[in-house]
Backbone as a printed PyTorch tensor [residue, N CA C, xyz], in Angstrom:
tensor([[[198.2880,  15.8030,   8.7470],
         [197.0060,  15.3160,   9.2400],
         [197.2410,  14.1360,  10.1740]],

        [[196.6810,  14.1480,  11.6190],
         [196.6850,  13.3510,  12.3810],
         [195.9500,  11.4320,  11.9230]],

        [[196.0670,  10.9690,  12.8220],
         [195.1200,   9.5630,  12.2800],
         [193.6470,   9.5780,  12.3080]],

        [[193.2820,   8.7330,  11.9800],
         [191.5950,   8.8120,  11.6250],
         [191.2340,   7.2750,  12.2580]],

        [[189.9460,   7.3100,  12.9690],
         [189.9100,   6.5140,  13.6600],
         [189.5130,   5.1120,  12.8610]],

        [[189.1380,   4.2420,  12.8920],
         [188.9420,   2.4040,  12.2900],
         [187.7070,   3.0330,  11.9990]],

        [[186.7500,   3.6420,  12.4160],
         [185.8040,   3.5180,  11.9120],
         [185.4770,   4.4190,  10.9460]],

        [[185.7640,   5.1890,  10.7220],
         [186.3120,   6.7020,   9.5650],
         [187.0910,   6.2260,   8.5440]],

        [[186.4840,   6.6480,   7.5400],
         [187.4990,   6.7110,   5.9990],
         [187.7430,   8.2550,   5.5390]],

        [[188.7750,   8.1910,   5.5260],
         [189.0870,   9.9670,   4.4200],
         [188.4510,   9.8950,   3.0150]],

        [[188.3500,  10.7610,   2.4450],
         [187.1740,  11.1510,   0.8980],
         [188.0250,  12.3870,   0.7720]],

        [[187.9680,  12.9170,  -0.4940],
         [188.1730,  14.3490,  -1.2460],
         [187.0210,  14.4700,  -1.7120]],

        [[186.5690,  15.7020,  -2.0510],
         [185.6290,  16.2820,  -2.2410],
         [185.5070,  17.1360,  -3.0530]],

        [[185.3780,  18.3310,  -3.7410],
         [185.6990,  18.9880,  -4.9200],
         [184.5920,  20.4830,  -4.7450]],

        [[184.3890,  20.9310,  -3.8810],
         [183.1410,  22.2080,  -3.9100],
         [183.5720,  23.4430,  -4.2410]],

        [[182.8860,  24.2760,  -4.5770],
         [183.0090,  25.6440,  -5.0000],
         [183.9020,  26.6000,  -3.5380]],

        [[184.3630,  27.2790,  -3.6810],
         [185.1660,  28.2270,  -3.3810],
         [183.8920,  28.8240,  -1.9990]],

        [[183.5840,  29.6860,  -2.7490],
         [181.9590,  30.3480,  -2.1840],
         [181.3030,  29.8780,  -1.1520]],

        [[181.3600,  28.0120,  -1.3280],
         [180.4680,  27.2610,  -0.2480],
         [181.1430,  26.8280,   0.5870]],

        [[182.4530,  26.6070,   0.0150],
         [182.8180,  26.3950,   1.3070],
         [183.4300,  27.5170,   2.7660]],

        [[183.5900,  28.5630,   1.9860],
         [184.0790,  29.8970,   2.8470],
         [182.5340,  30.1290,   3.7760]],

        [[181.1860,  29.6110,   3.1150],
         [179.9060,  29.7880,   3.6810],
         [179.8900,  28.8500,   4.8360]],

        [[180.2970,  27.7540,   4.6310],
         [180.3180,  26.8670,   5.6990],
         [181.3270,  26.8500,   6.7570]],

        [[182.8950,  27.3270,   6.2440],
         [183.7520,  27.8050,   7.4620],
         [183.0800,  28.6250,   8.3980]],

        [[182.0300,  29.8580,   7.5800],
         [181.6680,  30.9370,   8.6010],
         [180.7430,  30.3290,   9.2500]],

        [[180.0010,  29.1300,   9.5540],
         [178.8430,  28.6240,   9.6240],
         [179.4780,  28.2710,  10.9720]],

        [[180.5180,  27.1410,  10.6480],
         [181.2450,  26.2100,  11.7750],
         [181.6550,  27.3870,  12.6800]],

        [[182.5360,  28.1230,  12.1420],
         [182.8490,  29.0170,  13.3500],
         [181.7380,  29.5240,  14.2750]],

        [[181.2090,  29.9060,  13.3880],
         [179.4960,  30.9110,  14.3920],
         [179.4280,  30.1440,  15.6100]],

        [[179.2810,  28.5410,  15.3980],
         [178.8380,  27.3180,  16.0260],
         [180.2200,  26.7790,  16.5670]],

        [[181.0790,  27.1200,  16.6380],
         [182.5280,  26.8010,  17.2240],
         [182.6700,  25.5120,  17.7400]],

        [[182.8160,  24.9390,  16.2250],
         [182.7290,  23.3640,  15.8390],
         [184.0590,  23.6580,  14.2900]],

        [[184.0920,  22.3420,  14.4100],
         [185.1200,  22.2900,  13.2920],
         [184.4280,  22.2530,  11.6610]],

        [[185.1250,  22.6430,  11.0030],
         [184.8980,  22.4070,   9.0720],
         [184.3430,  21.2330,   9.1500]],

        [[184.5670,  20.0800,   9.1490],
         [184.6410,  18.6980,   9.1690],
         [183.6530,  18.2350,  10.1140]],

        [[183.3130,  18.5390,  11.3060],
         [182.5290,  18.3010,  12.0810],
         [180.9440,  18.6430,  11.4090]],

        [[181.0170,  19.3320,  11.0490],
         [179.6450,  20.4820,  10.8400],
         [179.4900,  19.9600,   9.4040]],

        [[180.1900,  19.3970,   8.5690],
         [179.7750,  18.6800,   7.1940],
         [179.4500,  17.3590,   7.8800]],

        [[179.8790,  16.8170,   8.5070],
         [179.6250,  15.2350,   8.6450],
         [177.9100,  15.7170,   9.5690]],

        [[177.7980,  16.1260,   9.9230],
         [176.5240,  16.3920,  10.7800],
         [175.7760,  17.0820,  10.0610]],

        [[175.4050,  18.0500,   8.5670],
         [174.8620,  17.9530,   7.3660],
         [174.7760,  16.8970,   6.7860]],

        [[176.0180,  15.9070,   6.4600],
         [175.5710,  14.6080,   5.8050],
         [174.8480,  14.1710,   6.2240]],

        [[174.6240,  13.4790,   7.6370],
         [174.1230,  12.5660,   8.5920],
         [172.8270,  13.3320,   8.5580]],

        [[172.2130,  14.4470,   8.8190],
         [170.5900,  15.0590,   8.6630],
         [170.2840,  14.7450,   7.2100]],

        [[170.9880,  14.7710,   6.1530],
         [170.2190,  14.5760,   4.4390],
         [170.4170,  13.2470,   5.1130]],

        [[171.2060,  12.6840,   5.0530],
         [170.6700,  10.7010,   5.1140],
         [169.6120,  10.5410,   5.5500]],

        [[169.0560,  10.8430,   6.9610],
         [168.6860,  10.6610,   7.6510],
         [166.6650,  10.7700,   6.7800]],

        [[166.7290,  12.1200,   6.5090],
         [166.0670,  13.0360,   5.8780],
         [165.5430,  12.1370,   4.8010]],

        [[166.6630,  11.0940,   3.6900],
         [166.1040,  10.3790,   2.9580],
         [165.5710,   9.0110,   2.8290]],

        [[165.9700,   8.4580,   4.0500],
         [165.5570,   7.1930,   4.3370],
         [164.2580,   6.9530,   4.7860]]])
């Protein structure tokens, strides 16, 4: 794994098998990365709850 920028922290995470193979196919459709396409789900629920 490459570096991560100052403003980024790495996390583990722990999800089902199922959801995440749902969300690879998601990112691809949208030809964006795994990682990209969760951080931009996080960021809409935050957003969503504030």
């Amino acid at each position: 794994m490459g570096e991560i920028a100052p403003t980024n922290t790495r996390t583990n995470i722990t999800i089902p098998k199922e959801l995440k193979a749902k969300l690879e196919g998601i990112a691809k459709e949208q030809n964006r990365s795994f990682n990209n396409l969760v951080i931009t789900i996080l960021k809409e629920y935050v957003s969503s709850t504030q």
